[in-house]
N, C-alpha and C positions, 0 to 999 in steps of 0.2 A: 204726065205728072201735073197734078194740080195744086195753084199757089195759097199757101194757106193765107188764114186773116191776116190781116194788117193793123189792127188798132190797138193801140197805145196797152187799153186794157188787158187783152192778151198776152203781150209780153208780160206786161206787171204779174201777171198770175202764173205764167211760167215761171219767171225770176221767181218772187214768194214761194211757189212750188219748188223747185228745184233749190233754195238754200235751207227749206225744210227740211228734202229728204236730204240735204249731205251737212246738217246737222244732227242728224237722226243717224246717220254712217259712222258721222266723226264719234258719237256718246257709244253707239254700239264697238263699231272697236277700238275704242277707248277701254272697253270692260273688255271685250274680248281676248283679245291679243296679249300674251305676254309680254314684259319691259323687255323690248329689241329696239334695234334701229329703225324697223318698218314700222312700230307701230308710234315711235316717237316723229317721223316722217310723215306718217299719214295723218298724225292726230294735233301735229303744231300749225299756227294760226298767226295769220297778221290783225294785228289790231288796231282802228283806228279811231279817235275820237276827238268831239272838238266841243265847247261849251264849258262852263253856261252859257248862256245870250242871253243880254237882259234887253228887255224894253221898254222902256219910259216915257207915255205920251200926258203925262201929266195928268188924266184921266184914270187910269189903268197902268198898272205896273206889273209885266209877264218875265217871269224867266222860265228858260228853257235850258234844260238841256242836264247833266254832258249828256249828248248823245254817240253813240258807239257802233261801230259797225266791226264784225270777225269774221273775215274771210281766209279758207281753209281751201286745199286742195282737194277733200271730200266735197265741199260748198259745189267750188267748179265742178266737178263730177255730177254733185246733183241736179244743178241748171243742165249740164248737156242731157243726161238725162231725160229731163222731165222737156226737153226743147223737141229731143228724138219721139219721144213719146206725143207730144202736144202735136207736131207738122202729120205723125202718122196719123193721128185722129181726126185731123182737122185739115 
């Protein structure tokens, strides 16, 4: 068995990849599925956010933000996924 890449990049584009597709899982059974328990299960989401941020160098005045992050247990699914996928190709 050989070890796949190591660099930084790789992972980023697994991660990015993989909360694609369980973004794309979460929306389809979301329509999918009738109102149950599994599909309010499968389709609920932690959400988390922080911001604005300002910054003020007397030059330049930036804000940023809120920025938000929603991680699902479809999300996980996709990262393993797309992780299973990436080490067999790679």
């Amino acid at each position: 068995m050989r070890a796949g890449p190591r660099r930084p990049r790789f992972y980023l584009a697994v991660l990015a990849t993989g909360f694609l597709l369980g973004g794309f899982l979460q929306e389809f059974l979301s329509r999918v599925l009738p109102e149950s328990p599994a599909r309010s299960f499968f389709t609920s989401a932690a959400r988390g956010e922080f911001g604005p941020v300002k910054l003020d160098l007397m030059v330049v005045d930036l804000t940023i933000g809120p920025l938000g992050v929603e991680i699902s247990l479809l999300s996980v699914l996709g990262v393993l996924i797309a992780y299973l996928v990436a080490r067999s190709l790679f």
